[in-house]
N, CA, C and O atoms as a GROMACS GRO file, in nm:
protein
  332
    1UNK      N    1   8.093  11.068   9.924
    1UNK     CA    2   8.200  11.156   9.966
    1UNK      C    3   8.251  11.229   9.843
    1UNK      O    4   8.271  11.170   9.737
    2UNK      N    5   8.271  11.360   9.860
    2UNK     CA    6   8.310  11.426   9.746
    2UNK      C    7   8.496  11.506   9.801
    2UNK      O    8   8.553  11.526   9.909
    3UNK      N    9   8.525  11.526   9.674
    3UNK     CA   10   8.663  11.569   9.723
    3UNK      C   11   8.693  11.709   9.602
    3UNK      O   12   8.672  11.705   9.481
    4UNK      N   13   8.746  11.821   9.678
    4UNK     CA   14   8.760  11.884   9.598
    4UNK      C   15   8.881  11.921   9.465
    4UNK      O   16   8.990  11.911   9.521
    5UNK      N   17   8.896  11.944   9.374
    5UNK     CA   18   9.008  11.893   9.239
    5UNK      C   19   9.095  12.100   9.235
    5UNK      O   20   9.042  12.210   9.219
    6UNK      N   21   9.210  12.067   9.252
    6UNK     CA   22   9.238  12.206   9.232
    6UNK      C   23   9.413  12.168   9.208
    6UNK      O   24   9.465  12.062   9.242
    7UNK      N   25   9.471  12.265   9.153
    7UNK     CA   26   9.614  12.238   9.094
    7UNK      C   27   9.710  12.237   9.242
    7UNK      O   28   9.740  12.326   9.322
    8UNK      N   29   9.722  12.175   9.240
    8UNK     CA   30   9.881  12.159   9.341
    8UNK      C   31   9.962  12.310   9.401
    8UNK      O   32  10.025  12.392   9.333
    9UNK      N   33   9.940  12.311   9.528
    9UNK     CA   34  10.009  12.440   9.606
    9UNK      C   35  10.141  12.397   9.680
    9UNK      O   36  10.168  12.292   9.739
   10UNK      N   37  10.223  12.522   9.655
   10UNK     CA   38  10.380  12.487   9.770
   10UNK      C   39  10.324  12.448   9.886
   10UNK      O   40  10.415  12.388   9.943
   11UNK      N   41  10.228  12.446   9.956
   11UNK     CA   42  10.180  12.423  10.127
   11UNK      C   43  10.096  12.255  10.089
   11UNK      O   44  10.031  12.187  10.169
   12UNK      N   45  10.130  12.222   9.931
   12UNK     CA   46  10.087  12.042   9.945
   12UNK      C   47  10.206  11.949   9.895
   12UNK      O   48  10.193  11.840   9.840
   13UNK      N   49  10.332  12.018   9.926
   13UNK     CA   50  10.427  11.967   9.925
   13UNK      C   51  10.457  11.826   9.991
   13UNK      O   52  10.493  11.729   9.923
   14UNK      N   53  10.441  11.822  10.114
   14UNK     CA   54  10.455  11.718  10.179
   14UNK      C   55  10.371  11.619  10.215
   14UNK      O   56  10.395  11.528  10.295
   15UNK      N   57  10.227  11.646  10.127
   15UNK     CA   58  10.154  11.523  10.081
   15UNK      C   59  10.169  11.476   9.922
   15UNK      O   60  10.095  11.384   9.887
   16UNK      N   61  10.234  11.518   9.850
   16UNK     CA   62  10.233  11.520   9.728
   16UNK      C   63  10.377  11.402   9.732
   16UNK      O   64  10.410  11.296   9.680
   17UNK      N   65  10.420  11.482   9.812
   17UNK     CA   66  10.593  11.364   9.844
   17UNK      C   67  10.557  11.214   9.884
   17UNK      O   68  10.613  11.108   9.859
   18UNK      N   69  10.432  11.250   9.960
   18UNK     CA   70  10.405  11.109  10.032
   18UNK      C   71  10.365  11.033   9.924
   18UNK      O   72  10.400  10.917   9.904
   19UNK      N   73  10.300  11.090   9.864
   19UNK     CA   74  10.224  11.018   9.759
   19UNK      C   75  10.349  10.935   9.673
   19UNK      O   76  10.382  10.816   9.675
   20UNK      N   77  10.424  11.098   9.569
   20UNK     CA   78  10.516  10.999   9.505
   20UNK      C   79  10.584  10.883   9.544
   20UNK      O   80  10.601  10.783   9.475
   21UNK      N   81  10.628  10.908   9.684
   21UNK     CA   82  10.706  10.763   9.740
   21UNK      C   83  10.601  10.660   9.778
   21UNK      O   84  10.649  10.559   9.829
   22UNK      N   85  10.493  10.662   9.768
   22UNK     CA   86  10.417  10.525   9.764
   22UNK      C   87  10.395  10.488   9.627
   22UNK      O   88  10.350  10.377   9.600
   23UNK      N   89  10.420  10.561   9.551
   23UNK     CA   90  10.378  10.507   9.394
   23UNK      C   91  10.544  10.458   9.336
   23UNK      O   92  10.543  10.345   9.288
   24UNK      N   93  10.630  10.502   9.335
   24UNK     CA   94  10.789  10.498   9.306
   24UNK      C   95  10.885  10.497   9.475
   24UNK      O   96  10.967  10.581   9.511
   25UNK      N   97  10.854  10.417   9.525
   25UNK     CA   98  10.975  10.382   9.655
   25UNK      C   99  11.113  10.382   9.634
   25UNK      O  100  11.190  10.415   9.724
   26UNK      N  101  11.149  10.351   9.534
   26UNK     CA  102  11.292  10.354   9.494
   26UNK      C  103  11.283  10.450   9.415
   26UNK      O  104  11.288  10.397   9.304
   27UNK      N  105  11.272  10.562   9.401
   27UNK     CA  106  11.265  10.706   9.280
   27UNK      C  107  11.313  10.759   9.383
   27UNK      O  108  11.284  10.720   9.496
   28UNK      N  109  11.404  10.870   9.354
   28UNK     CA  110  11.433  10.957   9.430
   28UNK      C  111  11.433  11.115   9.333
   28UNK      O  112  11.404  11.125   9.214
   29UNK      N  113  11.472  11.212   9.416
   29UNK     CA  114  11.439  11.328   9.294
   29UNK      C  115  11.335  11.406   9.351
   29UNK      O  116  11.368  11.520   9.386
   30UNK      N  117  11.201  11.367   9.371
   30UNK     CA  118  11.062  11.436   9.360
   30UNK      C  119  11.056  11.517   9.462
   30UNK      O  120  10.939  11.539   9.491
   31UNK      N  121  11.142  11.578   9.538
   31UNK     CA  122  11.174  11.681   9.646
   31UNK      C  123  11.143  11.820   9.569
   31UNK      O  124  11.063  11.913   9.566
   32UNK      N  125  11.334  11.740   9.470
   32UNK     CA  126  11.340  11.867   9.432
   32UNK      C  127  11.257  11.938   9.265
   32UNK      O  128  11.269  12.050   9.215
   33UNK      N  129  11.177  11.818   9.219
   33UNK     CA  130  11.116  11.836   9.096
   33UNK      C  131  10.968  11.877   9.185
   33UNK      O  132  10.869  11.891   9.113
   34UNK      N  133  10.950  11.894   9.305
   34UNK     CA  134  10.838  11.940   9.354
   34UNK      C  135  10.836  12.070   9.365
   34UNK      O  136  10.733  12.135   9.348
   35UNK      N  137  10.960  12.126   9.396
   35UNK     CA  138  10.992  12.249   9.467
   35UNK      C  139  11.026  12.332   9.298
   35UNK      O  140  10.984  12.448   9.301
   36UNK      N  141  11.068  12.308   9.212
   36UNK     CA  142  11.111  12.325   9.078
   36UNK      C  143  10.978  12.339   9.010
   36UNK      O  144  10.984  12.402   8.904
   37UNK      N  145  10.858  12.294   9.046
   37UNK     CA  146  10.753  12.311   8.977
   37UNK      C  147  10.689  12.448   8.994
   37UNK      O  148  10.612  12.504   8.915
   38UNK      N  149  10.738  12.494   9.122
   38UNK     CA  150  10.639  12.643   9.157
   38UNK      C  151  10.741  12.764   9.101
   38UNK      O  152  10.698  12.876   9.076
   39UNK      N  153  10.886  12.726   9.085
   39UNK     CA  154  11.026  12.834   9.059
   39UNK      C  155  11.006  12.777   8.869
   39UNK      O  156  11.024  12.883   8.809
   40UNK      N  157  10.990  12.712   8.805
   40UNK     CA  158  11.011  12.669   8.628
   40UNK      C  159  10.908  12.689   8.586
   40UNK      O  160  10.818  12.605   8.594
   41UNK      N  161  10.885  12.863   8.501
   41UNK     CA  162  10.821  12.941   8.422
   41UNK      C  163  10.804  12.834   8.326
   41UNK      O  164  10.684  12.815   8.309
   42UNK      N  165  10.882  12.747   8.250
   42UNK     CA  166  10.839  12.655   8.125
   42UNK      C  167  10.799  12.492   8.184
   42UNK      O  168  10.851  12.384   8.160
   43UNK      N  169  10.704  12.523   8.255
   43UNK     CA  170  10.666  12.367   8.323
   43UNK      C  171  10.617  12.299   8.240
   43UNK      O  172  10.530  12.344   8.165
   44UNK      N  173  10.671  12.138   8.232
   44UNK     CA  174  10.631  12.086   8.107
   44UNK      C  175  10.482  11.960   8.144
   44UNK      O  176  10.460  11.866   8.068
   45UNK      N  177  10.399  11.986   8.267
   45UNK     CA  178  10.302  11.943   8.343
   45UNK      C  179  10.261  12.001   8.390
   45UNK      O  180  10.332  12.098   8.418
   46UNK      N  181  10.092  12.005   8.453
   46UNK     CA  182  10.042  12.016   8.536
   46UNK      C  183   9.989  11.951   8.648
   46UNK      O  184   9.939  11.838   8.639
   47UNK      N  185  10.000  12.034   8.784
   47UNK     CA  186   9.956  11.844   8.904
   47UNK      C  187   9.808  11.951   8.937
   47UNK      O  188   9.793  12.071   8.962
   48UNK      N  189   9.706  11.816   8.917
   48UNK     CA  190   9.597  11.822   9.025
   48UNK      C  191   9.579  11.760   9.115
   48UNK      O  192   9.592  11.640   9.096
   49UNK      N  193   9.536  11.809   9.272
   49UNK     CA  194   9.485  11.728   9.338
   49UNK      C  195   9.402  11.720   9.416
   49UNK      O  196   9.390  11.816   9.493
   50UNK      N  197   9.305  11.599   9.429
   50UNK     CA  198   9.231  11.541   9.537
   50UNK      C  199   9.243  11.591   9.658
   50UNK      O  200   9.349  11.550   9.706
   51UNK      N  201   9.174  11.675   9.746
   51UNK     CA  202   9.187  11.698   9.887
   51UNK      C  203   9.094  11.605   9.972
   51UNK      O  204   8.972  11.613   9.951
   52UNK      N  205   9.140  11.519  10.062
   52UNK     CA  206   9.091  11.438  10.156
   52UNK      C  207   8.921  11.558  10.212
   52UNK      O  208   8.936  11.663  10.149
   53UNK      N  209   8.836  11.563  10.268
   53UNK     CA  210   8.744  11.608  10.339
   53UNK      C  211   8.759  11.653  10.469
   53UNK      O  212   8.702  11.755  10.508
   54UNK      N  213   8.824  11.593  10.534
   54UNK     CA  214   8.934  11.598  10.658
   54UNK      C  215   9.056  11.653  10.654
   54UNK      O  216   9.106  11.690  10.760
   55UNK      N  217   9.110  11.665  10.561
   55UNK     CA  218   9.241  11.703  10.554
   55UNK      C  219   9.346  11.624  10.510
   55UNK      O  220   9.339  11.504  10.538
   56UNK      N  221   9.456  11.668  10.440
   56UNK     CA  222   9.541  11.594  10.338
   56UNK      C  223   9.492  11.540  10.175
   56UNK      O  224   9.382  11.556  10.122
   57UNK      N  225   9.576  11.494  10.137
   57UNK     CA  226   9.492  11.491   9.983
   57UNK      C  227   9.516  11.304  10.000
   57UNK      O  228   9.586  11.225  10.065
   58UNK      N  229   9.409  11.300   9.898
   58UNK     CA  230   9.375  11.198   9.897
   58UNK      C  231   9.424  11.098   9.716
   58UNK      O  232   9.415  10.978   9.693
   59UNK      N  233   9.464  11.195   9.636
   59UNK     CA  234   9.545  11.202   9.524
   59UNK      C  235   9.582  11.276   9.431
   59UNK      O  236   9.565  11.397   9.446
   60UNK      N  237   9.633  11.235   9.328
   60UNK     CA  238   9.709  11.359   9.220
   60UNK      C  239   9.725  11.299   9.046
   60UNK      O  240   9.738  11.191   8.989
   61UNK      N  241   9.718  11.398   9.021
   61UNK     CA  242   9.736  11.371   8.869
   61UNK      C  243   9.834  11.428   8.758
   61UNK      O  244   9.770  11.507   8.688
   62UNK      N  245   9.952  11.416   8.720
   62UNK     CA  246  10.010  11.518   8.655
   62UNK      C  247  10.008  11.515   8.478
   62UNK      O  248  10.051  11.420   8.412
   63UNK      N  249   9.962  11.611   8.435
   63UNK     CA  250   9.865  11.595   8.271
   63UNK      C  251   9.981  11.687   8.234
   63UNK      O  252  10.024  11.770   8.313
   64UNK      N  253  10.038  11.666   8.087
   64UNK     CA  254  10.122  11.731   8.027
   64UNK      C  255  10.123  11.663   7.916
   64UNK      O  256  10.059  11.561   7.891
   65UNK      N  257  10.236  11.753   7.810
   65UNK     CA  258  10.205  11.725   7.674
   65UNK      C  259  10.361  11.636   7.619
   65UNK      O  260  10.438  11.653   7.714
   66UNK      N  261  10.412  11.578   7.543
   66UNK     CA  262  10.512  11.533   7.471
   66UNK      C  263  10.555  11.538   7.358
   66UNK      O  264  10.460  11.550   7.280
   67UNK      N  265  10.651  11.534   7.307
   67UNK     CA  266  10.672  11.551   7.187
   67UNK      C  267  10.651  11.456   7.059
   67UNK      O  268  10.620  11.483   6.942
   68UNK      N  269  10.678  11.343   7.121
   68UNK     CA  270  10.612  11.162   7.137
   68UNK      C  271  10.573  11.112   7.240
   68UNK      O  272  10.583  11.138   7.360
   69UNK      N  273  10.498  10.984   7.143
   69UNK     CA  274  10.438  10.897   7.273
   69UNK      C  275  10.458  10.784   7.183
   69UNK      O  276  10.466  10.817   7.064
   70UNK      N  277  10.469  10.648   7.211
   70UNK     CA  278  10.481  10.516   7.152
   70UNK      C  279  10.302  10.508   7.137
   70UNK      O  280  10.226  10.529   7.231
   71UNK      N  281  10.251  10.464   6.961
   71UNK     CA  282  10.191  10.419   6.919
   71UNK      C  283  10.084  10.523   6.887
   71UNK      O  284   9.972  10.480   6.862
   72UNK      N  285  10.113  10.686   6.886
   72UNK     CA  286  10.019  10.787   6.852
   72UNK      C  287  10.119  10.850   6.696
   72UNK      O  288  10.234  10.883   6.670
   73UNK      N  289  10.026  10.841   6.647
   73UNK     CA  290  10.005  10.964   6.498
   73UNK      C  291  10.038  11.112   6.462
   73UNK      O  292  10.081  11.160   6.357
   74UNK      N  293  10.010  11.163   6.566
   74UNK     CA  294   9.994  11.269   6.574
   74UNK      C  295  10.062  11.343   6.718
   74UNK      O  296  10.065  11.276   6.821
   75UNK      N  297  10.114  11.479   6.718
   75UNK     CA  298  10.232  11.570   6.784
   75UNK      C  299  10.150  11.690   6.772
   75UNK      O  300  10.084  11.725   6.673
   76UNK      N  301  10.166  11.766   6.921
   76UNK     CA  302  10.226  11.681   7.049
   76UNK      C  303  10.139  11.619   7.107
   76UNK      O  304  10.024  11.660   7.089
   77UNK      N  305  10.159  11.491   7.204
   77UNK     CA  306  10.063  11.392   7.236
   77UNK      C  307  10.044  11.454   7.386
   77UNK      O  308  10.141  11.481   7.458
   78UNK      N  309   9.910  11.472   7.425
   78UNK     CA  310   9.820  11.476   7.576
   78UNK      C  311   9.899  11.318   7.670
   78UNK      O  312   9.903  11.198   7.644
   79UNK      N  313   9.948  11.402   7.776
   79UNK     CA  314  10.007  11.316   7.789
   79UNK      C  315  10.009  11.250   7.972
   79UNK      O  316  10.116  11.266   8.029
   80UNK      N  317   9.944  11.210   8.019
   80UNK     CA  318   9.981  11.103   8.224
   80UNK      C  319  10.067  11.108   8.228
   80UNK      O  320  10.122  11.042   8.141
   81UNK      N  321  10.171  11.192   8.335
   81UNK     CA  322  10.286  11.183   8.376
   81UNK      C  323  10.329  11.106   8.480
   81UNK      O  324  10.435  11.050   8.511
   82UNK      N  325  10.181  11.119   8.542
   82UNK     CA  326  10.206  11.032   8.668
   82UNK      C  327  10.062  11.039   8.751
   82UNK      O  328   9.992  11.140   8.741
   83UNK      N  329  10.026  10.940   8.824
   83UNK     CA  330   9.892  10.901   8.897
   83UNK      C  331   9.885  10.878   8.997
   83UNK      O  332   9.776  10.848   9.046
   0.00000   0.00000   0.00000
């Protein structure tokens, strides 16, 4: 089974939500840091995601950079925001 990888659209909003609340159940927020990602010219991430074959996605990835990271050398650090 193959799945196709492409950056996160306003119309995968409400699988992207699902997702966060199975990974963080008690987080709240990711509504509006979803909706803030397509309106914030200085986004400090990018989300990819997994589309199911059938329909819906099947996961996500958000890759961004930091200013630190605990136990790297070197700035700014490549950085998993979230999985």
């Amino acid at each position: 089974m193959s799945h196709t990888i492409r950056e996160v659209t306003a119309a995968d909003i409400p699988e992207w939500l699902r997702m966060w609340q199975a990974l963080l159940p008690d987080d709240t927020g990711h509504e509006a840091e979803a909706c803030a990602y397509f309106t914030c010219r200085a986004r400090y991430a990018v989300t990819l995601v997994a589309e199911r074959p059938g329909g819906g996605l099947a996961g996500f990835v958000e890759v961004g950079s930091r200013s630190l990271a605990e136990g790297c050398e070197f700035q700014p650090v490549a950085y998993i925001e979230g999985w």
